[in-house]
C-alpha positions as CSV (number, residue, x, y, z in Angstrom):
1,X,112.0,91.9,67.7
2,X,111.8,92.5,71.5
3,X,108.5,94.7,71.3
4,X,106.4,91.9,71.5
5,X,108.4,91.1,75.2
6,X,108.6,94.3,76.3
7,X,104.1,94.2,75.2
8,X,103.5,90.4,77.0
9,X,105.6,92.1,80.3
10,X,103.5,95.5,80.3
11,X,100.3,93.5,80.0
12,X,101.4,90.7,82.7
13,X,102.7,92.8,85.0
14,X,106.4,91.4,84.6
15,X,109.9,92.4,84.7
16,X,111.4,93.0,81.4
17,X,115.1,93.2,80.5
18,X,116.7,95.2,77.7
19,X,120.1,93.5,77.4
20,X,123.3,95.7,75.6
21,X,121.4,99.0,74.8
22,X,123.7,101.8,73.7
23,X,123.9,105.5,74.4
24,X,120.3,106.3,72.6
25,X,117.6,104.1,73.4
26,X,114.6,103.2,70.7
27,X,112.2,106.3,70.7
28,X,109.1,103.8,71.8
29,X,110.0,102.9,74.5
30,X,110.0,106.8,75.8
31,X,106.0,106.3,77.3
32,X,107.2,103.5,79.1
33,X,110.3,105.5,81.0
34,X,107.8,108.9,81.6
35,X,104.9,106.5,82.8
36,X,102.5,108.2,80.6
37,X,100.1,106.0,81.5
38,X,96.1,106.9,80.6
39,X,93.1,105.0,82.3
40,X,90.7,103.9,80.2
41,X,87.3,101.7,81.2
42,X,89.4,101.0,84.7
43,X,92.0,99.9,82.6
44,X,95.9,101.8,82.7
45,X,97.0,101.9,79.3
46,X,100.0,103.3,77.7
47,X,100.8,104.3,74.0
48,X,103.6,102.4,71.9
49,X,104.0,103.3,68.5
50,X,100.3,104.1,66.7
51,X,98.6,101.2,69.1
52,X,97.6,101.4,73.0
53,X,98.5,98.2,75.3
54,X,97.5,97.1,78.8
55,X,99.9,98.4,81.2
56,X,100.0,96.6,84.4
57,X,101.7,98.4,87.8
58,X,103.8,95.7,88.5
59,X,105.8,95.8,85.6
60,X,109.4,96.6,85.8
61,X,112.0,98.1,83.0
62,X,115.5,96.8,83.5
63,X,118.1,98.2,81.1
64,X,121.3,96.8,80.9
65,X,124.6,98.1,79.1
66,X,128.0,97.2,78.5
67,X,129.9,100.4,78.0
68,X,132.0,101.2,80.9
69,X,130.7,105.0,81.2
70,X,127.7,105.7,79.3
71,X,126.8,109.4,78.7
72,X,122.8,109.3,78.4
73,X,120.7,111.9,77.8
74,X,119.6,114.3,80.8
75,X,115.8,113.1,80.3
76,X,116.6,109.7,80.6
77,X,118.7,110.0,83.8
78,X,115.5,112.0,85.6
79,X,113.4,108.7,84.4
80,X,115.3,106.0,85.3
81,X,117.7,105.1,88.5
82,X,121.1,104.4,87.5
83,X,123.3,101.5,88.7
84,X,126.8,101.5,87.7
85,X,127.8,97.5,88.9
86,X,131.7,98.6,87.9
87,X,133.6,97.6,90.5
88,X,136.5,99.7,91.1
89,X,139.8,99.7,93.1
90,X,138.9,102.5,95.5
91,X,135.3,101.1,96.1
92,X,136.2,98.0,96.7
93,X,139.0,99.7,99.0
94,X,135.9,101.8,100.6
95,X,133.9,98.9,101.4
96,X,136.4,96.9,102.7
97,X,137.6,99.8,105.2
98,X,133.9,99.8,106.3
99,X,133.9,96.3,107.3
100,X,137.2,96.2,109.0
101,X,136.3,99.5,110.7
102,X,132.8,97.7,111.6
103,X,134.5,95.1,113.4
104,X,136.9,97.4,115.0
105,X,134.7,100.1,115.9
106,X,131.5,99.7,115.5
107,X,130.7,102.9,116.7
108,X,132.6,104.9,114.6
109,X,130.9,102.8,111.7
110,X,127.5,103.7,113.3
111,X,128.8,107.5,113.2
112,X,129.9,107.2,109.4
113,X,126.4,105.5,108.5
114,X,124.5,108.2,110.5
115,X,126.5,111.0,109.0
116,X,126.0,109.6,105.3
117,X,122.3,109.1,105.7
118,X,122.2,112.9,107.1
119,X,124.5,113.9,104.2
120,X,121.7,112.1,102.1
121,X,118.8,113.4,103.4
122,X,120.2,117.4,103.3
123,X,121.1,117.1,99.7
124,X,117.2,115.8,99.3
125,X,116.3,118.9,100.9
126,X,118.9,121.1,99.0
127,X,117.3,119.8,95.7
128,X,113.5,120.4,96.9
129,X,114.7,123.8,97.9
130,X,116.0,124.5,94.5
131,X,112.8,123.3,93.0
132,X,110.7,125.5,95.3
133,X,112.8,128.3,94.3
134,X,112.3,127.8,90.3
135,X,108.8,127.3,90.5
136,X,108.4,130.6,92.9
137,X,110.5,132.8,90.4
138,X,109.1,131.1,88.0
139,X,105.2,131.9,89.1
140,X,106.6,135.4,90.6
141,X,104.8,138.5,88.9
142,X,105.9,142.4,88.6
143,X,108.8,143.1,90.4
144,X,110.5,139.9,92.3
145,X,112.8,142.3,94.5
146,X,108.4,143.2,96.0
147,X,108.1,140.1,96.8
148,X,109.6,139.5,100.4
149,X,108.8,136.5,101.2
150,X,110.8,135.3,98.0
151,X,113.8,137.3,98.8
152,X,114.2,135.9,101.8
153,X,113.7,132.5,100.6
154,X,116.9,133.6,98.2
């Protein structure tokens, strides 16, 4: 069926859509969502099924669903970015305030835009703490509570 596509947009360097996919997606197209891309003769290739392809940079994976709030598995939501397109009362409620508000007071919208970006940028750095934190306990030998550097960090 659609694995020849998906092949022809891997080699060409082309999008690719997946139209009405489900909760579990088919098992080969796993490479393609972890990159596990090997180079080869200056070539990238990737592994589908029992047989290697071309894989081009350019290409792009677009998977589309129909269910209105799709529970997917944890791996899948680290490899891919979600987009729910759902438009709902309160956003569309939310994104009308910011316009009127814009026109308004276009200050306060600049405050609101500054203040989510900053809101952005410290849960980025919340997560990369975390991470640091793992991989130090995680590399952490004998005792942890000798280790002051870490303790602090905790």
């Amino acid at each position: 069926g659609y694995l020849a596509t998906v092949i022809k947009c891997l080699n060409e360097g082309l999008p690719c859509l997946i139209e009405k996919i489900d909760e579990s997606l088919d098992p080969i197209l796993e490479p393609i969502l972890g990159r596990v891309v090997t180079k080869k003769d200056n070539k990238l290739l990737i592994k589908l099924g029992d047989k290697e392809t071309v894989y081009d940079p350019n290409f792009k994976l677009y998977l589309q669903t129909r269910l209105s709030n799709p529970h997917y598995k944890p791996e899948l939501n680290a490899q891919c970015t979600l987009i729910n397109f759902m438009v709902t009362p309160e956003g569309l409620e939310d994104q009308l305030l910011a316009v009127v508000v814009n026109k308004e007071r276009p200050d306060l919208e600049e405050s609101r835009v500054t203040l989510l970006r900053r809101m952005n940028q410290m849960t980025i750095d919340l997560e990369n703490c975390e991470a640091n934190l793992l991989q130090a306990l995680a590399a952490a030998t004998g005792d942890i509570l000798d280790n002051v550097s870490l303790v602090e960090n905790l």
